[in-house]
C-alpha positions as CSV (number, residue, x, y, z in Angstrom):
1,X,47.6,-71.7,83.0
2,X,46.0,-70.3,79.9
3,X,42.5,-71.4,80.0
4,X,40.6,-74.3,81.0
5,X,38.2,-76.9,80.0
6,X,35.2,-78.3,82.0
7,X,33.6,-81.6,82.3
8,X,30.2,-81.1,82.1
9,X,28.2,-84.1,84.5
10,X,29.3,-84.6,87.6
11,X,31.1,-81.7,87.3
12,X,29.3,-78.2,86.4
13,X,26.3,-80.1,87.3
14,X,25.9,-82.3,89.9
15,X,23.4,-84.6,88.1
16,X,25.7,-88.2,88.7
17,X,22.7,-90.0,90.9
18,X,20.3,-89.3,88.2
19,X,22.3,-91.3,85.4
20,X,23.0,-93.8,88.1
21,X,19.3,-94.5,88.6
22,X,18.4,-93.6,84.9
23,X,21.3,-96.8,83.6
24,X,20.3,-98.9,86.6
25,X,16.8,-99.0,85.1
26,X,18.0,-99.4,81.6
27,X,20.7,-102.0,82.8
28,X,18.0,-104.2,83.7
29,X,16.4,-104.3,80.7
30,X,19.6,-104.7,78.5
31,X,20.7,-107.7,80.8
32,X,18.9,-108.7,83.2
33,X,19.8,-107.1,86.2
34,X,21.9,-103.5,87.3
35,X,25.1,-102.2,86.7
36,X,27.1,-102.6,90.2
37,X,28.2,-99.2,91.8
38,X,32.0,-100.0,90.5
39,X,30.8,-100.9,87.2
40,X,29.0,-97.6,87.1
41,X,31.8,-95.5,88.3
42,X,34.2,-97.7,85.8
43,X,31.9,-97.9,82.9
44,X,29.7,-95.8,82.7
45,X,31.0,-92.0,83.5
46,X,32.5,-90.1,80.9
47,X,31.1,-93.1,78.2
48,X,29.4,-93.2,74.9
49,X,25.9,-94.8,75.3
50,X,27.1,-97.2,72.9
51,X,30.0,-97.9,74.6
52,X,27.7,-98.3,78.1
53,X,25.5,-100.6,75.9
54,X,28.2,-102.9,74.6
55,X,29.6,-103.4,78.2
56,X,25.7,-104.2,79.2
57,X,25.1,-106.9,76.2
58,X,28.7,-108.3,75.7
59,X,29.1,-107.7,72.0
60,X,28.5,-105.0,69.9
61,X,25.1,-103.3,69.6
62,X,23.4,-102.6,66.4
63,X,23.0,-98.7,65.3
64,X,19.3,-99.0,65.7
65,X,19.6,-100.5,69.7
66,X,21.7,-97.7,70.3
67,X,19.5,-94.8,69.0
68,X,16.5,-96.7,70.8
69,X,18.0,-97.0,74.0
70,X,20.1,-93.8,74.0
71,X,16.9,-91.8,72.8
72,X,15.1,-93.8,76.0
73,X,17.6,-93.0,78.5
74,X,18.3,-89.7,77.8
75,X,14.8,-88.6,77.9
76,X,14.0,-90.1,81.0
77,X,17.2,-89.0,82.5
78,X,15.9,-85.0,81.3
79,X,12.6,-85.6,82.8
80,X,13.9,-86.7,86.2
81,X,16.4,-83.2,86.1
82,X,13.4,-81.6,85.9
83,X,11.5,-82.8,88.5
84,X,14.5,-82.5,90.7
85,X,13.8,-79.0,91.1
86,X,16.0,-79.0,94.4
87,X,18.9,-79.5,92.5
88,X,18.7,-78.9,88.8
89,X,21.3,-75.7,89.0
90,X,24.8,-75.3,88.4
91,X,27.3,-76.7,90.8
92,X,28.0,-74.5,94.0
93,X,30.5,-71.7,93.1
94,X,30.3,-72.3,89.3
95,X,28.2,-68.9,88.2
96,X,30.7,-66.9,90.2
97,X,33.7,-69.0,88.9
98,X,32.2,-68.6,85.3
99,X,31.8,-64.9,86.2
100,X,35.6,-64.2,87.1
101,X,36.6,-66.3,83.7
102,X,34.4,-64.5,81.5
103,X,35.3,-60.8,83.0
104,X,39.1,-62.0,82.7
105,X,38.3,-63.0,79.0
106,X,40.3,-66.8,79.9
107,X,39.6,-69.1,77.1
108,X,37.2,-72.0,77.9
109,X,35.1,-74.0,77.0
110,X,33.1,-77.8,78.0
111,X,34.4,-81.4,76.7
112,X,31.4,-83.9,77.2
113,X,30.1,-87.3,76.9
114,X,27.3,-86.3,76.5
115,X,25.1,-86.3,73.3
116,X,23.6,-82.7,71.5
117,X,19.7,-83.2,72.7
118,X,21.7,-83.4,76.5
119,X,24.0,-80.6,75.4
120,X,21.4,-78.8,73.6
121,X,18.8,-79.0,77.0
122,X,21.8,-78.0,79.3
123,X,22.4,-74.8,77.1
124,X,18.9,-73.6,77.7
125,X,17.9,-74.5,80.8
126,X,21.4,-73.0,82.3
127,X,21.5,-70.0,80.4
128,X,25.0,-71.4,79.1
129,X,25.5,-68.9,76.1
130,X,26.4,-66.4,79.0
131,X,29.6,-67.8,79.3
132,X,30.4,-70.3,76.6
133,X,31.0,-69.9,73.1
134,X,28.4,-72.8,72.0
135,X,30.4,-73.7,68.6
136,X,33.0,-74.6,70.9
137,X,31.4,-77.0,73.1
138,X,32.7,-80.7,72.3
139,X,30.1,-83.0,72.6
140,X,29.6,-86.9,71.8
141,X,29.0,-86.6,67.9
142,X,29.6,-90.3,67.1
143,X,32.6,-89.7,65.9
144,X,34.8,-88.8,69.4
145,X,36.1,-91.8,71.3
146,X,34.9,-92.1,74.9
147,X,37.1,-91.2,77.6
148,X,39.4,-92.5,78.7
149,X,40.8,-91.8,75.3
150,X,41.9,-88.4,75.1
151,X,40.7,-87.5,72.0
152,X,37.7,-84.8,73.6
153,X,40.3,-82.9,75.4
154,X,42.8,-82.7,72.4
155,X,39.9,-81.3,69.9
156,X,38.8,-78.9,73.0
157,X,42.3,-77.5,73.4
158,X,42.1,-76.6,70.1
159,X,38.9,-75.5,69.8
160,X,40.4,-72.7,72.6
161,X,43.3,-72.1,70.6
162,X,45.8,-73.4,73.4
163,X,47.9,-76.2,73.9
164,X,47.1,-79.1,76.1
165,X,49.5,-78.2,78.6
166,X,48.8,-75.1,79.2
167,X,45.1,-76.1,80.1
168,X,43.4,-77.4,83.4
169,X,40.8,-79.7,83.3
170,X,37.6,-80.1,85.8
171,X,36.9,-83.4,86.3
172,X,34.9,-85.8,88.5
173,X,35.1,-89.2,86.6
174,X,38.1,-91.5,86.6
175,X,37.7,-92.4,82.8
176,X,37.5,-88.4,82.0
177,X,40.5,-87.9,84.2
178,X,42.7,-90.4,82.7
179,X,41.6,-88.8,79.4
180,X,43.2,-85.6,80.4
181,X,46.5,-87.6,81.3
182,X,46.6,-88.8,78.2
183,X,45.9,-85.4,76.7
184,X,49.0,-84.2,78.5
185,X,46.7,-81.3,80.0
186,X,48.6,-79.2,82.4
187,X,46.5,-79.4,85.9
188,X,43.9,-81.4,86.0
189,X,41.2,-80.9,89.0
190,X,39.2,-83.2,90.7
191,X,36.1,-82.4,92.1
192,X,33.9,-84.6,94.9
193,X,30.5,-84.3,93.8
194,X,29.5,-88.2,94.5
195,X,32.8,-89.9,95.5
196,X,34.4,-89.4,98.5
197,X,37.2,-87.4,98.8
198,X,39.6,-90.7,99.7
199,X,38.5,-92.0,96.4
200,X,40.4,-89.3,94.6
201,X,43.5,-88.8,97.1
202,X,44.5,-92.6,95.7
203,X,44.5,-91.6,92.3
204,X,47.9,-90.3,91.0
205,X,48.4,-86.9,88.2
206,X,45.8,-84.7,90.0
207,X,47.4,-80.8,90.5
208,X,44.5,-80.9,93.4
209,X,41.0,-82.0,94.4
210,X,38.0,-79.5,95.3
211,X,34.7,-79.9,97.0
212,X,32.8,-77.0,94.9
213,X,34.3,-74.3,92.3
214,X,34.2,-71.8,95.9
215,X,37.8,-73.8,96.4
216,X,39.2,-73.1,93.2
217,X,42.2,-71.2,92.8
218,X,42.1,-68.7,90.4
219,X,45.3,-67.5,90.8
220,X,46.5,-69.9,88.7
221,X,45.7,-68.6,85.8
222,X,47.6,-66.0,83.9
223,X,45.1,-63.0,83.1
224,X,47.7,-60.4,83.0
225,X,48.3,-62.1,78.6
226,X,44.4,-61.5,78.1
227,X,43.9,-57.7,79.8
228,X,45.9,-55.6,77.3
């Protein structure tokens, strides 16, 4: 493999409980009562707001509910990563698995849901510029289809300079995994930050499934092409 591209939440930060119980409040509002946990894990992860919203209300939400609620949301969601002091960090293993990609020079770069005030937070408050090349971050812009449609990973690849197959995706979410299928990414990697590991053994396409980025194995890529 060539390079790789990261999922963001859920995945280089383990933040998944906190846009559970930020949509489960917001869920309420929009209709009534909460998104289930499979509704969550179906539609919600690796979704536009508006696509999360539309699910909630049945039809299709006006521009001005979206920014409203998605504005709503997302602040409370950033509030509540602050105040989880405990956790707000990087996944386990990620600075030292950042470290060996950026000392190997490996193209990368992060394909997210999420929208630029997230993105924007998560580059500060992580020190991201260390190890990303910020133009290259994709990010929910309103004009990139959710996941599963693999449109993120396609515009990331390039944004690398590779082709999809010769790419591994880091994924948590089952939409953002069938995104990279459809991508035709080369290895794409599960990781078990909130399911259980038997949730992602069923699922077919995965090149493997880690607990933390101390499991991954960086022999896989080709660093030899990048050290001349």
């Amino acid at each position: 493999m060539k390079g790789i591209i990261f999922d963001f939440n859920g995945t280089l930060y383990w933040d998944s409980q906190l846009h559970y119980d930020a949509w489960r409040d917001f869920s309420k509002i929009l209709r009534g009562y909460e998104f289930t946990q499979e509704e969550m894990r179906d539609k919600m992860f690796g979704h536009t707001n508006e696509d999360i919203i539309e699910y909630a209300i049945g039809k299709k939400p006006s521009k001005e509910m979206v920014e409203k609620y998605a504005k709503e949301k997302e602040s409370l969601y950033r509030k509540r990563c602050l105040l989880d002091k405990e956790n707000f960090k990087l996944a386990p293993g990620a600075i030292e698995f950042l470290d060996f990609l950026k000392e190997n020079d490996i193209p990368r770069t992060i394909a997210t849901m999420s929208e630029w005030d997230n993105v924007e937070f998560y580059i500060k408050e992580f020190n991201l510029e260390k190890w990303f090349d910020i133009s290259k971050i994709v990010y929910s812009d309103g004009t990139i289809p959710g996941k599963p449609a693999p449109d993120i990973f396609l515009i990331a690849a390039e944004k690398i300079g590779l082709a999809p197959k010769d790419c591994v995706v880091i994924e948590d979410a089952i939409a953002g995994i069938n995104a990279a299928k459809s991508a035709g990414i080369g290895k794409i990697i599960a990781i078990d930050s909130l399911e259980p590991i038997e949730f992602y053994q069923k699922i077919d396409g995965l090149s493997g499934i880690i607990k933390n980025f101390n499991e991954i194995d960086r022999t896989m890529f080709d660093c030899s092409i990048y050290s001349a």
